[in-house]
C-alpha positions in Angstrom: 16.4 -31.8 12.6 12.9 -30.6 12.2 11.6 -30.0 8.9 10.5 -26.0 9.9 14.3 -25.7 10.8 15.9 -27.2 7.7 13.4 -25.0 5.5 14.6 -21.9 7.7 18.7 -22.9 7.1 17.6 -23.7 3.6 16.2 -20.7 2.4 18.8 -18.4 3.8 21.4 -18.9 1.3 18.7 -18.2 -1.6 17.3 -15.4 -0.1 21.0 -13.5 0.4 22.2 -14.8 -3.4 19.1 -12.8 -4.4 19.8 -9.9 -2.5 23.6 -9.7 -3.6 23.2 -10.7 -7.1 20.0 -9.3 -8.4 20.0 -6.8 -11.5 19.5 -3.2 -10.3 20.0 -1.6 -13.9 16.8 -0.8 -14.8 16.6 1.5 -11.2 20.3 3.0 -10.8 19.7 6.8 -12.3 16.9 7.7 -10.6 15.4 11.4 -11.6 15.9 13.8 -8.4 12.3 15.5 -7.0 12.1 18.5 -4.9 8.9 18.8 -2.2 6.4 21.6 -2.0 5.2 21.7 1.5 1.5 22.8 1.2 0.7 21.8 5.2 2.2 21.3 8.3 0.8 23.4 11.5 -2.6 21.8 11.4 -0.8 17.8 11.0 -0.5 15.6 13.7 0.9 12.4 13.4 -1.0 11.3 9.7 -0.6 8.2 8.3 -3.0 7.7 5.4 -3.7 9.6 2.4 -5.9 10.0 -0.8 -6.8 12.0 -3.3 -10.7 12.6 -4.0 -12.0 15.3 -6.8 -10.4 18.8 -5.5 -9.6 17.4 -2.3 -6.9 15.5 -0.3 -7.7 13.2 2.5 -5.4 12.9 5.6 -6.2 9.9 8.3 -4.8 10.4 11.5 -4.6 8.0 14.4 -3.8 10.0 17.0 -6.9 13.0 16.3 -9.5 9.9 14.9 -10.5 11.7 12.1 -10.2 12.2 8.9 -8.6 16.4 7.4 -9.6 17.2 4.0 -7.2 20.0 2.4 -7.7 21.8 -0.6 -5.3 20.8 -3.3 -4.8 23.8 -5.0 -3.8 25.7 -1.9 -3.6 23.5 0.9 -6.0 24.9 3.2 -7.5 22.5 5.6 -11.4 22.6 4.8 -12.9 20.1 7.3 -12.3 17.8 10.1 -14.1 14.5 9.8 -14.9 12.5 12.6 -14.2 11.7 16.3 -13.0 9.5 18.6 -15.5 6.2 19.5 -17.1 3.1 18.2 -20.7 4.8 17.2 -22.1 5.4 13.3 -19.3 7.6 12.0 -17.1 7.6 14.4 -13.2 6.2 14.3 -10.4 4.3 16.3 -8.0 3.8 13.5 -8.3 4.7 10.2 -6.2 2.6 8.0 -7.2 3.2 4.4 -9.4 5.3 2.1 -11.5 3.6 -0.5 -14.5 5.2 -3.1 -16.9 3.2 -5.0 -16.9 3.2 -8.9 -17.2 6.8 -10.0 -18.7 8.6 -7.2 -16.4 11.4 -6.7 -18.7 12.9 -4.0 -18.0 10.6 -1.1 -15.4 8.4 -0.2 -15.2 5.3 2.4 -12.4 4.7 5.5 -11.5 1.6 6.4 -10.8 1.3 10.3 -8.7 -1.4 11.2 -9.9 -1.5 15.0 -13.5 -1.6 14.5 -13.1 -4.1 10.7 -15.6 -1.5 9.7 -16.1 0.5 6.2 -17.4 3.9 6.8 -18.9 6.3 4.5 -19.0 9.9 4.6 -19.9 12.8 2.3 -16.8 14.7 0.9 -18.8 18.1 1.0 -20.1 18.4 4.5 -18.5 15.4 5.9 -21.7 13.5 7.3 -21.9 10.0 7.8 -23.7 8.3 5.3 -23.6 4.4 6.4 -21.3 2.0 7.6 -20.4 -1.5 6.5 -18.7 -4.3 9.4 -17.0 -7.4 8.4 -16.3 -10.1 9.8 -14.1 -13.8 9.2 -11.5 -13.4 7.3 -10.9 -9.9 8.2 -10.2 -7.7 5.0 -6.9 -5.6 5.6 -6.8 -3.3 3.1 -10.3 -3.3 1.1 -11.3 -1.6 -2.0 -14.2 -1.9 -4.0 -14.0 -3.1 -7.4 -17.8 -3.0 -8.2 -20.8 -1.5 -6.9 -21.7 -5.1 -4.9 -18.2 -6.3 -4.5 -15.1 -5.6 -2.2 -11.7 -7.0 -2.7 -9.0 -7.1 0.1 -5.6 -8.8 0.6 -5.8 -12.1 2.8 -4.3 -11.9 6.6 -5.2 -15.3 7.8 -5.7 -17.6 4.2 -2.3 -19.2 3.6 -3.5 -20.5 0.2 -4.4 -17.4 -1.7 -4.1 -13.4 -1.6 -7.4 -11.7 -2.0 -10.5 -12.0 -0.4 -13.8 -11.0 -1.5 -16.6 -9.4 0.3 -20.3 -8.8 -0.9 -21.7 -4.8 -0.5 -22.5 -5.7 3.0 -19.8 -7.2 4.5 -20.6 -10.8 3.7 -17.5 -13.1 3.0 -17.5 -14.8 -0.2 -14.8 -16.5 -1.5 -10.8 -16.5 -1.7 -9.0 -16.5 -4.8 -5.7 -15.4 -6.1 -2.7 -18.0 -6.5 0.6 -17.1 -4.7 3.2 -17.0 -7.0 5.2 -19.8 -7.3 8.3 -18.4 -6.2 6.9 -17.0 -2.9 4.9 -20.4 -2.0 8.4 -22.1 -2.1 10.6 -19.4 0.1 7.3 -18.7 2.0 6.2 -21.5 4.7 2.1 -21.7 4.6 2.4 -21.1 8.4 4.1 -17.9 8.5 3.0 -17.1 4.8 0.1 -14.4 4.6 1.9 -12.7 7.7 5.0 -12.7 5.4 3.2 -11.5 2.3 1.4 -8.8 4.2 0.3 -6.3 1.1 -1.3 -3.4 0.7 -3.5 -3.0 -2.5 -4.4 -0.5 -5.1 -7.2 -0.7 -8.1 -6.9 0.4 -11.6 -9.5 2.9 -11.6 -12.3 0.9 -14.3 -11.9 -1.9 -11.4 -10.4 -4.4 -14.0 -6.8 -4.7 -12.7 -5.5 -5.1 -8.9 -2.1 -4.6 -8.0 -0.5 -5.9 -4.8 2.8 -4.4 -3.3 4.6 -6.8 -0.9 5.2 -4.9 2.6 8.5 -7.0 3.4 9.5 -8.4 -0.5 10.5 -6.1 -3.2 8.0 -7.2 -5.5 4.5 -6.1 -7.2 1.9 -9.0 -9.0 -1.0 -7.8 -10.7 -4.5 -9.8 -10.7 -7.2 -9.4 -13.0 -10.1 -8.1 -10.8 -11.5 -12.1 -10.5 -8.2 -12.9 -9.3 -6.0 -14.5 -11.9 -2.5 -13.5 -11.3 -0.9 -11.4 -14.8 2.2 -10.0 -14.2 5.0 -10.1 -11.4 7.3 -7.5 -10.8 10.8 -7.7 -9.2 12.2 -4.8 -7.7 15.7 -3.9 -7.5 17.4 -5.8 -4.9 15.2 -9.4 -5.2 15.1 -10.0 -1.7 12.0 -11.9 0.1 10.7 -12.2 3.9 13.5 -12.5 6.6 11.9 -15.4 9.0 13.7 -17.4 12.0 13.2 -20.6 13.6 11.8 -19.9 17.3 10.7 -22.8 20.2 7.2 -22.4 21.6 5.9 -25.8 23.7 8.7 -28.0 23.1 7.7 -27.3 19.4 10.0 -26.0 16.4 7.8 -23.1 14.4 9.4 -20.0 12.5 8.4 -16.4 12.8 8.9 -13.3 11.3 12.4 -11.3 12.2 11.1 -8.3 12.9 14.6 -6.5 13.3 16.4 -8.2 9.8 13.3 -8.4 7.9 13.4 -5.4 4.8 10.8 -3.4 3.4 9.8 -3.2 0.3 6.8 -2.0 -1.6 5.1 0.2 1.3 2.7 1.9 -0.9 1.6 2.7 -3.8 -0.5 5.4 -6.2 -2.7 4.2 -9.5 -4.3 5.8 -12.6 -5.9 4.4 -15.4 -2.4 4.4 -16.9 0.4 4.0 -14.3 1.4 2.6 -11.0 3.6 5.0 -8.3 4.9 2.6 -6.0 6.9 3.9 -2.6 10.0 1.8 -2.0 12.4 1.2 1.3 14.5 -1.3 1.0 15.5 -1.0 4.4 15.9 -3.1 7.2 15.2 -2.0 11.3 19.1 -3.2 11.9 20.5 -1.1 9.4 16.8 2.1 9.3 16.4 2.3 13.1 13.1 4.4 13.2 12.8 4.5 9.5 12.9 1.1 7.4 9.3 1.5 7.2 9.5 5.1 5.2 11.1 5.1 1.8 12.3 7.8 -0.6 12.3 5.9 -4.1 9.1 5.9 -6.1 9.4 3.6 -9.4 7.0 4.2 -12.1 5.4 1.1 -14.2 2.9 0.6 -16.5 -0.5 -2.1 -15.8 1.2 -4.8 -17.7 4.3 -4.1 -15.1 7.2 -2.3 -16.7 9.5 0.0 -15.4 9.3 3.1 -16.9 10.9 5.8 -14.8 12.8 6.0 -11.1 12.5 8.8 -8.7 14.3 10.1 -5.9 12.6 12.0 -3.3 14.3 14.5 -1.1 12.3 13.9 2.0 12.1 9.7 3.3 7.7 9.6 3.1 5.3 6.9 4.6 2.5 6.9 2.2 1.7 8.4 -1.7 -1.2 9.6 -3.1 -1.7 10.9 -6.9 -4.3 13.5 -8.4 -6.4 11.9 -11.1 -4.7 13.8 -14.1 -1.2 11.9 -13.1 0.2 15.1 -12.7 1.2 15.8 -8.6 2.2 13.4 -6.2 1.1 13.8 -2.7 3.0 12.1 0.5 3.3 12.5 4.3 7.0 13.2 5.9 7.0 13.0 9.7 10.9 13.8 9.5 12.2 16.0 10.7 8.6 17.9 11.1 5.0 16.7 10.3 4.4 17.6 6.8 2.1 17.4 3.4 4.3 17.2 0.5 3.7 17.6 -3.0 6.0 16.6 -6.1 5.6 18.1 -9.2 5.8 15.2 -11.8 8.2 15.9 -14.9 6.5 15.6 -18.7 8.4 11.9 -19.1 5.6 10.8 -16.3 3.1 13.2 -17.4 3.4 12.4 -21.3 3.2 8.8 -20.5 -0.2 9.2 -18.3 -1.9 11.0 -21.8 -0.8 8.0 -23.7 1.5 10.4 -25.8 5.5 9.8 -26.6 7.2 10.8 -23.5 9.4 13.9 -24.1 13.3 13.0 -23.6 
């Protein structure tokens, strides 16, 4: 028997003792939320989503551009962008990103082109544009003025990579936790691990939710790992043993695998992180939305569980901690907003939360 296979049959029973057995306690009475809906006619198909000064940004595949709304009444003030490959223009914009403190423009990562672009929040105007190359960032943010940090894609040994201002590879850094080197091959393992990333805003901490593991680890911004979070049902990646050239190799199993982490929000204070749970066998359509947000501090506890009452694919929160933002495409195309109770809202000022 191949050593792949026996790792495959192996890691099975571990990974459904986990599942059964972990201890859901500390999520079970989640606090309900209702949605305002404050757009829908002039949303497509949006995927991404961010918060910028009085603004909110939309990113949508399908129009290649970028809405900005206004967040106190949801009126769309610009379209950003077209269609194409030139200076400022998009194939797929994947993530939103703003340097330290400038709160005038912001940056969009597009996944097609591995290209950072910037454009000015007022009038929308390209500014400039940054390409990468080898490793290929996935989801990059800047934690200085000169550096970008992204999660790995194609580095089997650690999770970040870092990027100089202007697109330059540096180095890789970040240790796997132990417990995901060991259920995780190295083949299949930054596939596995796929995670998108959020910044506390002074750029000191990075947090890391796992697409297809219920768990969160924060780094310090130079990549030492600090804290690893668990989430309610302990469950990791789903992988199966496959033939290719005579040759025994495991791959990912896209229908069994279950989401986790999806997304995730940050202040200075607190982390918002969007949870499924669900798997494509049992979510046809939707494993990859989620309805639970869990609320933790920057040194990783849980401090409060929501329940939405719309299943979202992205978060976003205003910089006061206050409103949550998300995108529903069920069962119509909308921008939601959740008004967040004073147990959050107490916690984000640093005050006693009220019970």
């Amino acid at each position: 028997m191949s050593s792949l296979l026996k790792a495959f049959i192996y890691t099975i029973p571990l990974w459904i003792l986990h599942f059964c057995c972990g201890d859901a306690s500390s999520f079970d009475k989640p606090m309900r939320l209702t949605a305002r809906v404050i757009a829908s006619d002039s949303l497509r198909l949006p995927t991404i989503l961010a918060t910028l000064s009085s603004s909110i940004l939309v990113g949508d595949g399908t129009l290649h551009a970028v809405q900005v709304y206004r967040r106190s009444d949801g009126t769309l003030t610009n379209t950003i962008g077209k269609v194409g490959r030139g200076p400022g223009e998009i194939l797929v914009p994947w993530s939103f990103a703003t340097t330290p403190g400038d709160t005038e423009r912001f940056w969009l990562f597009d996944a097609a082109l591995l290209r950072f672009t910037q454009f000015r929040l007022g009038d929308g105007q390209y500014v400039k544009s940054v390409n990468f190359g080898f490793p290929s960032p996935y989801y990059p943010v800047w934690i200085s003025d000169s550096l970008i940090v992204s999660p790995t894609l194609k580095v089997a040994e650690h999770r970040l990579a870092y990027y100089r201002a202007n697109g330059e590879f540096v180095t890789t850094m970040g240790e796997f936790p132990s417990e995901l080197r060991e259920r995780t091959p190295s083949s299949i393992r930054s596939e596995a691990l796929q995670s998108k990333l959020m910044v506390k805003p002074d750029r000191t901490l990075i947090m890391l939710c796992a697409r297809y593991a219920d768990r969160i680890d924060i780094y310090s911004s130079d990549g030492n790992l600090r804290k690893s979070v668990v989430g309610p049902r302990r469950f990791f990646p789903v992988y199966k043993p496959m033939s290719t050239d005579g040759k025994s190799v495991l791959v990912m199993d896209s229908q069994k695998i279950r989401f986790g982490y999806i997304h995730a929000a940050a202040t200075d204070r607190l982390i918002f992180a969007l949870y499924s749970g669900r798997s494509r066998d049992d979510s046809p359509g939707k494993a990859n939305f989620g309805e639970d947000i869990h609320v933790f501090d920057w040194s990783g506890n849980l401090l409060q569980a929501f329940k939405l009452d719309h299943d979202v694919l992205t978060i976003a929160i205003d910089q006061k901690g206050e409103i949550l933002y998300a995108i529903r495409h069920y069962p119509t195309v909308a921008l939601l907003a959740y008004d967040l109770p004073n147990i959050v809202t107490s916690r984000q000022r640093g005050a006693p939360a009220v019970q």
